[in-house]
C-alpha positions in Angstrom: 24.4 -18.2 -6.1 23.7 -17.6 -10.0 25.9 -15.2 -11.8 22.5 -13.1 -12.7 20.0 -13.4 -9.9 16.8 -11.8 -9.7 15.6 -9.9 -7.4 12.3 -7.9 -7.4 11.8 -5.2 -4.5 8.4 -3.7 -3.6 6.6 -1.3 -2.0 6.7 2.6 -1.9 3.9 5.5 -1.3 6.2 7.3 0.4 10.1 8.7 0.5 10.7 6.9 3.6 9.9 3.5 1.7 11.3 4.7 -1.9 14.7 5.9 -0.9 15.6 3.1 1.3 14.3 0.7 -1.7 16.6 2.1 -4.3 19.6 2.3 -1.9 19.2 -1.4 -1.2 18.7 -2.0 -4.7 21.9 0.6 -6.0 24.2 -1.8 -3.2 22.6 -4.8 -4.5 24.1 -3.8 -8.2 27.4 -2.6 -6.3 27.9 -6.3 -5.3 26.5 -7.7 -8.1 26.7 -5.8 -11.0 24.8 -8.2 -13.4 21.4 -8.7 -11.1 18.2 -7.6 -12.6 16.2 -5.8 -10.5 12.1 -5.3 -10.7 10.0 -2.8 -8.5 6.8 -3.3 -7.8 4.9 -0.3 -6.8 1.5 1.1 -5.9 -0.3 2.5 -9.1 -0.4 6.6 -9.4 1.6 6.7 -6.3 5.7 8.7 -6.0 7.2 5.5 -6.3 6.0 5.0 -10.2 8.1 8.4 -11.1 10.8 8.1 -8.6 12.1 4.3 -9.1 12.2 5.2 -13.2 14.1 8.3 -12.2 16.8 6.5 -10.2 16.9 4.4 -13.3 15.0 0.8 -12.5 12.1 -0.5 -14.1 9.0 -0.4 -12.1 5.5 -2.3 -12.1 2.3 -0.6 -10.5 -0.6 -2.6 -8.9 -4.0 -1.3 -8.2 -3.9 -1.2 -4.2 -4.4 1.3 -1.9 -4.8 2.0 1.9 -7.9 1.8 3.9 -9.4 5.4 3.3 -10.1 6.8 7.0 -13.7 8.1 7.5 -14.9 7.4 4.1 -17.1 3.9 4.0 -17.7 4.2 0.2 -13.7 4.2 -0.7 -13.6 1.3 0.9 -16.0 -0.8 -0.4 -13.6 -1.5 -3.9 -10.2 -2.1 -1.1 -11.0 -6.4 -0.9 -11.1 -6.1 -4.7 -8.2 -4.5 -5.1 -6.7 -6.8 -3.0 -7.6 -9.7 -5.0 -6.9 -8.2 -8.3 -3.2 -7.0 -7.2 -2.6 -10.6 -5.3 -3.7 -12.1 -8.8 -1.4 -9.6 -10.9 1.9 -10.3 -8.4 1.5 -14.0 -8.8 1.6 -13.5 -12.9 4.8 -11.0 -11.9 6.5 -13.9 -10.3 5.5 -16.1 -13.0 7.3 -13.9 -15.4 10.0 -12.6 -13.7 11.0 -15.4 -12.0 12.7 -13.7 -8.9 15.3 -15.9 -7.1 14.2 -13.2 -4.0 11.5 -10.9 -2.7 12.2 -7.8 -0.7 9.2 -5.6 0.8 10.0 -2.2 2.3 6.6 -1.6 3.1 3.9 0.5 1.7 0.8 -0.8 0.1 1.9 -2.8 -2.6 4.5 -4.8 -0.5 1.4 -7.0 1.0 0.3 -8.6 -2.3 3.5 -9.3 -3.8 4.6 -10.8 -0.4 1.9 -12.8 0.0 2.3 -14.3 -3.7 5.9 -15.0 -2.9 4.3 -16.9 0.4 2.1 -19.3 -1.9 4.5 -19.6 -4.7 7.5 -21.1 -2.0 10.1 -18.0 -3.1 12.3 -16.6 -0.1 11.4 -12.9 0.9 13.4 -10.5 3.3 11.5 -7.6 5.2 12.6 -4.4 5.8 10.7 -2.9 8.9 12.2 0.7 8.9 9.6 1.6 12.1 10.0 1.3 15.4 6.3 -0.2 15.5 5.4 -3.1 13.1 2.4 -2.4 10.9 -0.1 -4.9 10.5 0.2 -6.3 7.4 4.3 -6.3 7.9 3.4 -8.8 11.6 1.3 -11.2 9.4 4.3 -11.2 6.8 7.0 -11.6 9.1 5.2 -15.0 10.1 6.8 -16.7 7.2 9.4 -14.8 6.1 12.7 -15.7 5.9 14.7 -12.0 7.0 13.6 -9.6 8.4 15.6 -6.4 8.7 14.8 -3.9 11.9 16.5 -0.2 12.5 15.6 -0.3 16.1 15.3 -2.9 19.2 12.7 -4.6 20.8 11.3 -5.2 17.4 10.9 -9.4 18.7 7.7 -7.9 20.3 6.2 -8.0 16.6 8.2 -10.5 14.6 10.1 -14.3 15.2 13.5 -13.4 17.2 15.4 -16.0 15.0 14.3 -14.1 11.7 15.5 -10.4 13.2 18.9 -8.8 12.1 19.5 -5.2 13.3 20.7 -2.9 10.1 19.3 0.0 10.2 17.6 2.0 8.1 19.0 2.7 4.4 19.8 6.7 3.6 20.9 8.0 0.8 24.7 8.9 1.2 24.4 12.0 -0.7 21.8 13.7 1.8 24.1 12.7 5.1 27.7 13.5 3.1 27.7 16.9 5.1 31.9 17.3 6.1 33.2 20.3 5.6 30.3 22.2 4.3 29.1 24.2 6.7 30.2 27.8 4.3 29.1 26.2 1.4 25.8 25.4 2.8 25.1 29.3 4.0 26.6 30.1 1.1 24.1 28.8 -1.5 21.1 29.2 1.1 22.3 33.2 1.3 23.2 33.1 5.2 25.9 34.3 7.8 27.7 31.5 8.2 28.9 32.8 11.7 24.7 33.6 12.8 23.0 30.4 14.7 20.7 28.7 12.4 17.6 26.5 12.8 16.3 24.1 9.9 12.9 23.4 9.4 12.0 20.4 7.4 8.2 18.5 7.4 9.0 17.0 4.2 8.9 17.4 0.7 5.1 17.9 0.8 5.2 20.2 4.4 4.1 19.9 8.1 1.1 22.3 9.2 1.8 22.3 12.4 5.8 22.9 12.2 4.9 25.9 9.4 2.3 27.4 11.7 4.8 27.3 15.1 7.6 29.3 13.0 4.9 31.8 11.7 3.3 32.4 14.4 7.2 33.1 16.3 9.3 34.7 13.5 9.6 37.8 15.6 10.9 36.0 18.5 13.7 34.4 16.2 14.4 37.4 14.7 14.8 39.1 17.8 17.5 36.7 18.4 19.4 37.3 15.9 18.7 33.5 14.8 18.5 32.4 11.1 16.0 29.7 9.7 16.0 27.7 7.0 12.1 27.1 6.5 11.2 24.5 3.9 8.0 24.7 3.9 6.6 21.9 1.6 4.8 22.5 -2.2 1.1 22.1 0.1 1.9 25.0 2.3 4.4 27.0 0.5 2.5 29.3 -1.8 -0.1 30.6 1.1 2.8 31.5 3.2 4.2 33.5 0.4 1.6 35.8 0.1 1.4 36.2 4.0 4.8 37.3 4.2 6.8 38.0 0.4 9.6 36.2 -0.8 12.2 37.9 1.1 10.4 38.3 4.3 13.8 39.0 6.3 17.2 38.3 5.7 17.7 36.0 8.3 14.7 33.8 6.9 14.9 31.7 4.4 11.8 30.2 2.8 11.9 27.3 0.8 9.0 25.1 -0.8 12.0 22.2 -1.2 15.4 21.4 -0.2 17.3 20.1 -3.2 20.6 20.1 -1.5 19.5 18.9 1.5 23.5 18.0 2.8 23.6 21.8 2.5 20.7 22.7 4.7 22.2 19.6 7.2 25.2 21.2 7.4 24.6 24.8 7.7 22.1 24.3 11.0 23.1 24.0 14.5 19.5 22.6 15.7 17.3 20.5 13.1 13.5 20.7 13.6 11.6 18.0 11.7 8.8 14.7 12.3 9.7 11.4 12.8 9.8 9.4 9.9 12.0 6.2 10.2 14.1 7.3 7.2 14.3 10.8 8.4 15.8 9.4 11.9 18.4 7.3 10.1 19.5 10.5 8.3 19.8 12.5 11.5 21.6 9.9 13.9 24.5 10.5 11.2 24.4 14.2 10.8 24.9 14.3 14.5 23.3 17.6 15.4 20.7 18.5 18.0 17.4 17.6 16.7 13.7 18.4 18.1 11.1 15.8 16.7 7.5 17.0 16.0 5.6 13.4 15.5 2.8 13.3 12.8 -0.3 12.4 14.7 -1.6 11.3 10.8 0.3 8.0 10.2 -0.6 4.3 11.1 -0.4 3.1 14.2 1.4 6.6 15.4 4.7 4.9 14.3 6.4 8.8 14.6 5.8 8.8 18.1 7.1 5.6 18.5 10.3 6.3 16.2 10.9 9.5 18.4 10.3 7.5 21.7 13.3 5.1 21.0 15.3 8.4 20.6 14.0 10.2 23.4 14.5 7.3 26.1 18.7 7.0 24.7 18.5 10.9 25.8 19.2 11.6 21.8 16.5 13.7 20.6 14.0 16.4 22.2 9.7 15.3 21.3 7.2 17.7 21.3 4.1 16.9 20.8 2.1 17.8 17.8 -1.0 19.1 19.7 2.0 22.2 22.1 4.2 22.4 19.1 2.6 25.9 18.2 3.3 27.2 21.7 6.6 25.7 22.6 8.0 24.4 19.7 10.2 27.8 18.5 11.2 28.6 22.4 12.9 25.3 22.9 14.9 25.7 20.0 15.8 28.9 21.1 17.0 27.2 24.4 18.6 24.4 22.8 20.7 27.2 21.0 21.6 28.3 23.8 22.6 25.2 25.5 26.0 24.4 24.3 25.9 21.6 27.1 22.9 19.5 26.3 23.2 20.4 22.4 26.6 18.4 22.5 24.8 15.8 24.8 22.4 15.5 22.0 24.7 14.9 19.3 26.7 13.0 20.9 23.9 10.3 21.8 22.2 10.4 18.5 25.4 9.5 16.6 25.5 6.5 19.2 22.6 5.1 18.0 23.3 5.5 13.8 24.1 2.3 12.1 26.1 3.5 8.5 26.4 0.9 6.5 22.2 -0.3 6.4 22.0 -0.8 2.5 24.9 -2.7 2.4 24.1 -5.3 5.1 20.5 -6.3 3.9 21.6 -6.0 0.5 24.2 -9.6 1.6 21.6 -11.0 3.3 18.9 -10.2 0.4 21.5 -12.6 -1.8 22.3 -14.6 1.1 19.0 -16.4 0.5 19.1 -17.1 -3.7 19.3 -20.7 -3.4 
């Protein structure tokens, strides 16, 4: 292997893509301090402000998903497709990678399928339980491809599939010995039972509505919540209920310290994003997981199946969450028995060390 190799990562559109990029791509410089490193991302999408802010330069290409229920924003999508194949072929010509690494997202697709024509290795990482489409195509000639949870030869070549795991960032699942702090800064008894709601940094209707619609119940309980709410919900629910609605609810649009809010819980409410799973399996607490019934494929439900089935995680579905969602985290508060169960099972199934592993292999194949 060169003393310098390159390496260009893409792909992106969401967190659960963008962290797991740059923590493959922080190991890769770990092991190899002098690699250079190029993202390629989707134009006017997080990953063009998130890569630069992690400090890597990044490359957008015009592509986008197909637009559900709207014929006319899909008539420019072959285009696109064309003019973003075209501009990662003059990437590669530039650059000149040694490897390719696609975490999915839509501009993965282009700039793996130049790779494909131009003969350059590329690695896969398939954070999902469920392949997407254009990832199944891919994995046809790729050379690695890196899976967070089993079965996964139903979609891709056996001989090309490595179990990792899913990448985290270790600052977010770094949660020893913090529960007091964690109350401390989010202005809760540390001693009270608390429940963490998360739908992401941009929200969950369906989780916000379920803890509205039952605050009264929690309260009744005595039970705290941590309620992060999400920037698209979090302003309405303000004006519903004030800023300081009770003391033992805490209302946040976003969860900066997110190790904190991990470790001051006892159950975690959240969906089921791959990257969102590989967190939880190492915070080892109870978790209940709310699906999105909005993404591809319905990967969530799928992520939350493999979960489910190991006895690791509770599912409610997005459609009964507003019912039953707040009274069987009451339960599961009360259930020392099953909560431990939980915990215990879900920590079986993390794998620790993800961005190290495909990070080798990534440099296993520079020729």
């Amino acid at each position: 292997m060169n003393n310098s190799p390159k390496i260009i990562i893409s792909g992106g559109g969401t967190g659960g893509h963008i962290f797991p990029a740059i923590a493959i791509a922080n190991a890769l410089k770990r092991i190899v301090p002098t690699c250079e490193i190029l993202f390629v991302g989707a134009t006017g999408r997080m990953e063009m402000e998130k890569v630069p802010a992690a400090g890597y330069k990044i490359v957008g290409l015009n592509i986008s998903g197909i637009q559900r229920g709207s014929i006319v924003k899909n008539l420019a999508l072959p285009f696109k497709v064309i003019g973003s194949v075209r501009k990662a072929m003059q990437l590669i010509n530039d650059f000149k990678p040694n490897v390719v690494v696609g975490v999915g997202g839509y501009a993965s697709g282009p700039l793996l399928y130049a790779a494909s024509l131009k003969g350059i290795p590329y690695l896969i990482q398939e954070q999902n339980s469920y392949a997407g489409v254009t990832n199944k195509w891919l994995g046809k000639k790729a050379s690695k491809i890196c899976v967070a949870f089993d079965d996964m030869d139903q979609f891709f070549p056996s001989d090309k599939i490595l179990k990792t795991g899913n990448p985290v960032r270790q600052e977010v699942v770094d949660i020893k010995g913090k529960h007091y702090s964690g109350a401390e800064l989010l202005k809760l008894d540390p001693q009270k039972k608390t429940i963490l709601v998360t739908g992401g940094s941009l929200g969950a209707g369906t989780l916000n509505k379920s803890i509205e619609k039952h605050l009264a119940e929690i309260i009744a309980q005595d039970v705290q919540v941590i309620w992060q709410t999400g920037k698209f919900y979090y302003k309405g629910i303000i004006e519903r209920l004030g800023l300081n609605y009770h003391p033992n609810v805490r209302i946040l649009e976003f969860l900066n310290k997110m190790d904190l809010a991990y470790a001051a819980a006892d159950v975690i409410v959240s969906r089921a994003g791959a990257g969102t799973i590989a967190e939880l399996c190492l915070i080892r607490k109870p978790v209940i997981l709310v699906p999105s019934p909005n993404v591809a494929e319905d990967h969530q439900t799928k992520n939350a199946l493999a979960l489910v089935k190991n006895n690791a995680a509770v599912l409610i579905n997005d459609r009964s969450a507003e019912d039953t969602l707040v009274t069987e985290a009451l339960r599961l508060l009360n259930d020392k028995t099953y909560s431990e169960t939980l915990s215990e099972n879900i920590w079986k199934m993390a794998l620790p060390a993800a961005d190290e592993i495909i990070a080798r292999e990534v440099l296993k194949l520079i020729k």
